[in-house]
N, C-alpha and C positions, 0 to 999 in steps of 0.2 A: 780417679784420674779420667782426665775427658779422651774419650778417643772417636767420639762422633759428633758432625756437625747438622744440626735440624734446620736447614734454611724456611721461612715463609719466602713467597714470591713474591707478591708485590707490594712494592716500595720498599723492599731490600735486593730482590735481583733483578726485575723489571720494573718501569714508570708506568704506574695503573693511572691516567689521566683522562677522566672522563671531557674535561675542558678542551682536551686538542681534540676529541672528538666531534664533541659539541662546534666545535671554531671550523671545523671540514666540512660538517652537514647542515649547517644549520644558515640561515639569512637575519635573524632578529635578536635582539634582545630576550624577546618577549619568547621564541621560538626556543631559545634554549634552556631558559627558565622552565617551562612545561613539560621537556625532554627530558632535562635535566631530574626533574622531581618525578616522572613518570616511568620514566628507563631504570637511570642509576639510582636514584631511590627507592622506586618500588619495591613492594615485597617478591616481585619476580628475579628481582636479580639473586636475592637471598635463596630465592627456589633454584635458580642456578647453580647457586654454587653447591644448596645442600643435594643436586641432583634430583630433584621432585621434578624437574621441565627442564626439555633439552633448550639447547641456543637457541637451535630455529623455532621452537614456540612462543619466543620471549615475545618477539613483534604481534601475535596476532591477540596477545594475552593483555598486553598494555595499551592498544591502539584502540577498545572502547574509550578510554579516559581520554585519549589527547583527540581534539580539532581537527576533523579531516584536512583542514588545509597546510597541516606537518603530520600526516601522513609520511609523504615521500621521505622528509629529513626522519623521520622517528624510523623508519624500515630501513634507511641505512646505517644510521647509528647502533640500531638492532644488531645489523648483519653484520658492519664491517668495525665494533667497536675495538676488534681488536688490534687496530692500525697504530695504536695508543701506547701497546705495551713493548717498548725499547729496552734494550737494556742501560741500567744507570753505570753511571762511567765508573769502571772500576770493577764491575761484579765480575766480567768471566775473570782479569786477574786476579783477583780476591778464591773465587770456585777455584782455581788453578792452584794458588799457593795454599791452601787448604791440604789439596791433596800432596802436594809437595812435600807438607811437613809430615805427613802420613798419615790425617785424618780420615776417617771415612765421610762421606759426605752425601747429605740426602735432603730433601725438597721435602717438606710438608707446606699444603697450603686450599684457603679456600677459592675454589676455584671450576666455574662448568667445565661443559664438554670441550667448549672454543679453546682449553687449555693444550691438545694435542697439536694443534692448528698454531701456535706462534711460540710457544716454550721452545721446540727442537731448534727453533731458528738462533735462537738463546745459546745453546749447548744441547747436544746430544741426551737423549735421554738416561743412554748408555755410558755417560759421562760420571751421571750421579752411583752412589751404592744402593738409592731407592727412591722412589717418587710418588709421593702421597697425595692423590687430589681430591679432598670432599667430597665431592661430586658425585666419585666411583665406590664410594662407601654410605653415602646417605646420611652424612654426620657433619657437622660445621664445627670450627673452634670459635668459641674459648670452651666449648662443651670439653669436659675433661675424659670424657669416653674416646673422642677422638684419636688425644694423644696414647691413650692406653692400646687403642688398637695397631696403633703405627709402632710403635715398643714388640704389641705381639708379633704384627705380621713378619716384622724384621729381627725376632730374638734380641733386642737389645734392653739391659740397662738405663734405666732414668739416667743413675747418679754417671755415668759414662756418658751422656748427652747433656751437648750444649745445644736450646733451642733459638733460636731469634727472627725475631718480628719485631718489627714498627710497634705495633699494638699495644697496650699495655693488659688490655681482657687480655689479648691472645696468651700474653705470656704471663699472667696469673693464672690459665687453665694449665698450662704446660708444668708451672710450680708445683702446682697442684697432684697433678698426673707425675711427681716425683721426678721433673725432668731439672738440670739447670739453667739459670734463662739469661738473657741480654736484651735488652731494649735499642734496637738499632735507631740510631739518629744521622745516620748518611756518613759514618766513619766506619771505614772498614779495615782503617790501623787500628782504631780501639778496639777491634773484635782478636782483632789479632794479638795483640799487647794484655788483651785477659788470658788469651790460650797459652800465654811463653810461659 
């Protein structure tokens, strides 16, 4: 019987969109192409999330590779990408009726430090039953150690847990780690219509 819900964050409870960032700081075509591949691509952002380098290192880690003259756009994209991350319409309803029907409810996700900084504006942290962020464990998903630890730290049951993510790694590691899974596709009645 499911009585916990495993959310990922983004693109099921926030809009992770590097594009509106890139369309804020940027002036070119050509400008955000190089950003683009240098920022959100790099392997620094992945160092973010697994917490190997904080936020503010990201800029001075990527800015050998891009052309001093996006500088300026690449150090605020750096600093301010978290302007991007909105809530998608529907999530805190969704987080709300969750707890309504008497689920317990928890956040796993990959995700830096900048996660303290725009999540609470989302919902309280103190909202969820737990909040798991990569970052602060030094582990990334779909690695299936991840979810195992998140199971420990919170004493709970796989087969008791529904997890869901976008992803489909994410949630082949979660399978894996004996959790039950959901592939969200922007319906947050289907999630609910699996739980009844």
């Amino acid at each position: 019987m499911i009585k916990n819900v495993v959310l990922d964050m983004g693109n099921v409870l926030l809009d992770f969109r590097p594009e509106f960032v890139l369309d804020a700081f940027c002036s070119s075509e050509e400008e955000k192409d190089v950003i683009r591949k240098e920022l959100f691509n790099g392997p620094e952002w992945k160092m973010g999330d697994r917490g190997d380098i904080k936020d503010k290192d990201r800029y001075g880690l990527v800015k050998p590779r891009v052309p001093e003259k996006y500088h300026k756009a690449l150090k605020d994209c750096a600093d301010k990408w978290g302007i991007c991350m909105d809530p998608l319409e529907g999530a805190r309803e969704f987080c709300e009726a969750l707890k309504n029907k008497g689920y317990k409810v928890y956040v796993l996700s990959n995700a830096s430090d900048l996660f303290y900084d725009y999540f609470p504006k989302f919902l309280p942290l103190d909202f969820f039953d737990g909040v798991f962020v990569s970052s602060d464990y030094l582990m990334l998903k779909p690695d299936v150690e991840i979810y195992k630890t998140f199971l420990d730290k919170y004493g709970l049951k796989g087969e008791e847990c529904l997890f869901i993510d976008d992803r489909q790694d994410n949630i082949e590691g979660a399978g894996k780690a004996g959790l039950n899974t959901f592939r969200f596709t922007g319906d947050y009645e289907a999630v609910l219509n699996q739980l009844a």
